[in-house]
N, C-alpha and C positions, 0 to 999 in steps of 0.2 A: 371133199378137199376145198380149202380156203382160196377164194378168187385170187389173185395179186393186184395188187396196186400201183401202179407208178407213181414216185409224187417227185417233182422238180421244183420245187420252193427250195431258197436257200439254206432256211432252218426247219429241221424236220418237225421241231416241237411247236404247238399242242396236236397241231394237223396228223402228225403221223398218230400220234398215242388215239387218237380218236377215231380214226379208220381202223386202227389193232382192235377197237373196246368193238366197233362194228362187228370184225369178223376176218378182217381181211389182215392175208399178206402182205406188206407192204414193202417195196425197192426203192429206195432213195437215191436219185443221180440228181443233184441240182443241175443246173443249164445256166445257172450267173452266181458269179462272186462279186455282192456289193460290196463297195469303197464307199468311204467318207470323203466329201469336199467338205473345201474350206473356204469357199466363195462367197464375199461380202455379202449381208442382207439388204435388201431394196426397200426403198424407204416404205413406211409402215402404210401399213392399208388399212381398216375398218373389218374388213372378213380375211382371213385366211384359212385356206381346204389343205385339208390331209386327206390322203388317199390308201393311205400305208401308214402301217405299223413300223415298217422301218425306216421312216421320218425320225418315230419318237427315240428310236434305240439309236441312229447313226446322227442325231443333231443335238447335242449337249444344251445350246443357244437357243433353241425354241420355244422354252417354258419364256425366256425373258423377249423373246422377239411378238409373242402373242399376250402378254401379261394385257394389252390394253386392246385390244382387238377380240372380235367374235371369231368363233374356231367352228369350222362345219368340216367332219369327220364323213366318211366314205365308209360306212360300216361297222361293225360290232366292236371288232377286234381292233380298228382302228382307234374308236373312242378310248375302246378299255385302255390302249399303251399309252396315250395322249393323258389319261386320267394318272396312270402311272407315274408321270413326272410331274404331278404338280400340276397340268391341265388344262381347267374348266372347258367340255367340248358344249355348246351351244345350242349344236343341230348335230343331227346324227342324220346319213342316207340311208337307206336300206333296198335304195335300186339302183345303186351305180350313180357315177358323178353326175348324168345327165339332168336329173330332179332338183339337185341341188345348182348347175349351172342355168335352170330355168327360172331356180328363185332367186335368183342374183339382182338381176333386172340389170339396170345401170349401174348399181356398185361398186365400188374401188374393192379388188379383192386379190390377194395374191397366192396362189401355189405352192406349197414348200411341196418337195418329193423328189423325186429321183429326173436325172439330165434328161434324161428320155420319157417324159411320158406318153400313155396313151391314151386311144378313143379322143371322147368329148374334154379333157382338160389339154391333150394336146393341139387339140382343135382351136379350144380358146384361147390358149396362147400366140398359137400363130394368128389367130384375127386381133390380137391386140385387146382381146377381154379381158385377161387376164396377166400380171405381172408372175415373176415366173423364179422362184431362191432353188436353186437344184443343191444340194444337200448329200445326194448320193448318184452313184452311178452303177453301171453291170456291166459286166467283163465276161466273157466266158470262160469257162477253166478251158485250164490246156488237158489235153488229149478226152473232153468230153465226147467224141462222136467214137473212138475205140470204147469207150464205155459203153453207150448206148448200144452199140453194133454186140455188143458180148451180151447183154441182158438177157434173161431167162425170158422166158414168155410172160408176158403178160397179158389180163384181163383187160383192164381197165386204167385209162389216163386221166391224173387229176391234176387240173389245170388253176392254180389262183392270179395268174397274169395272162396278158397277152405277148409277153414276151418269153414268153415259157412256152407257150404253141408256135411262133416263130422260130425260136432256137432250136426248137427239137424237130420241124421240118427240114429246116438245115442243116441238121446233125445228126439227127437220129437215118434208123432204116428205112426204108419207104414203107415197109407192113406194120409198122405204127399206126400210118393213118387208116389203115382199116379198124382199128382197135377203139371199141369207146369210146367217148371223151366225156367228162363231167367239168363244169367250168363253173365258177363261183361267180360269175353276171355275162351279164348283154353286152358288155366290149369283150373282153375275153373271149367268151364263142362265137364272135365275130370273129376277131383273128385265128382262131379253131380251125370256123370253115376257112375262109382265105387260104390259110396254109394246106387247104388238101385234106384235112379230116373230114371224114363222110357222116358221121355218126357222134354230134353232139350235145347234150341235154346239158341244162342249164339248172344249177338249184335256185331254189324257190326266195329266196334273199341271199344278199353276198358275205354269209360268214359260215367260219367253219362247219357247222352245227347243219345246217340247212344242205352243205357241200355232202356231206360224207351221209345226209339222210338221200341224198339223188343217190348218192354211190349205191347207196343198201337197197332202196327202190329198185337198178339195173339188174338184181339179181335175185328176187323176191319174188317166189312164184303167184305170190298170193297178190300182186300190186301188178294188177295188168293194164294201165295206165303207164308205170313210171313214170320217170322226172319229165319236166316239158322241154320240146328243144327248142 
């Protein structure tokens, strides 16, 4: 019998099709509905960090707010949407935003991404390292914790935010957090544990590909290791 999967990303696609091609089950309840802001841009910097794919989809303005600036991207999937409009990403991370706020140095560099962020870029905001265009925001849908509470069993949680491990403490059942966790970086399963999950591995870089080979790792008799936590 096929494990299940929980995924709480707002769009299920490629993520979900890609845990299917794995093996697995998959239940989709998001835990946020992003909105577009329309909040003026701050005056131009030299670097601007994306962190998210849905920078590129919920910000029309971006291609012309970066046309003259370096663009350092947060991961695979980040780049690739950022190249989708037109572009050019710079730097790519491939360990979470903290590598990339270590190359920064004293730079002028600003944030595009959503009102809320987190880890190390909400970090550097609040110290004043970083200028800060929010673009988008996250809402919770209404009657998301009746959903949660009704969910079939699950296997396994797959986590590509930390606000996706926060919301579903909040809202989900308490025997969630006994249940796996797979987290696509080192912020994210930080807020994992925070939030009371006991049991979370981390994939090996933060994009899809890497997420859903920890998934298949957790349940693979033959990979007595699995993913690291």
């Amino acid at each position: 019998m096929a494990p299940t999967a929980l995924l709480l990303r707002s769009r299920g696609a490629p993520l979900e099709g890609l845990l299917m091609q794995a093996g697995f089950d998959v239940v989709h309840v998001p835990t946020a509905e992003l909105v577009a802001r329309r909040d003026p841009p701050p005056p131009p910097a030299a670097i601007v960090i994306v962190t998210s794919a849905t920078t590129a989809r919920l910000c029309p303005t971006l291609p012309e707010f970066c046309r003259r600036a370096q663009v350092w991207a947060v991961g695979a999937a980040t780049a690739d949407a950022l190249a989708a409009v037109g572009i050019e990403v710079d730097r790519v991370g491939d360990q979470g935003g903290a590598p990339l706020l270590a190359a920064l140095g004293s730079r002028e560099a600003v944030f595009v991404g959503a009102l809320q962020p987190a880890g190390p870029m909400a970090t550097a905001i609040a110290q004043g390292r970083l200028a800060h265009w929010p673009v988008y925001a996250r809402r919770t849908p209404h009657g998301l914790s009746a959903r949660l509470s009704a969910l079939p069993e699950v296997d396994l949680v797959v986590l590509t935010s930390p606000n996706q491990a926060q919301v579903l403490a909040e809202e989900g059942p308490p025997t969630l957090r006994d249940v796996p966790v797979v987290a696509i970086g080192g912020t994210t399963a930080d807020a994992a544990r925070a939030a009371g999950f006991a049991r979370v591995h981390v994939a090996a870089q933060p994009d899809f590909e890497a997420l859903v080979d920890a998934a298949v790792a957790l349940f693979d008799p033959g990979d007595e290791e699995g993913p690291p936590d």
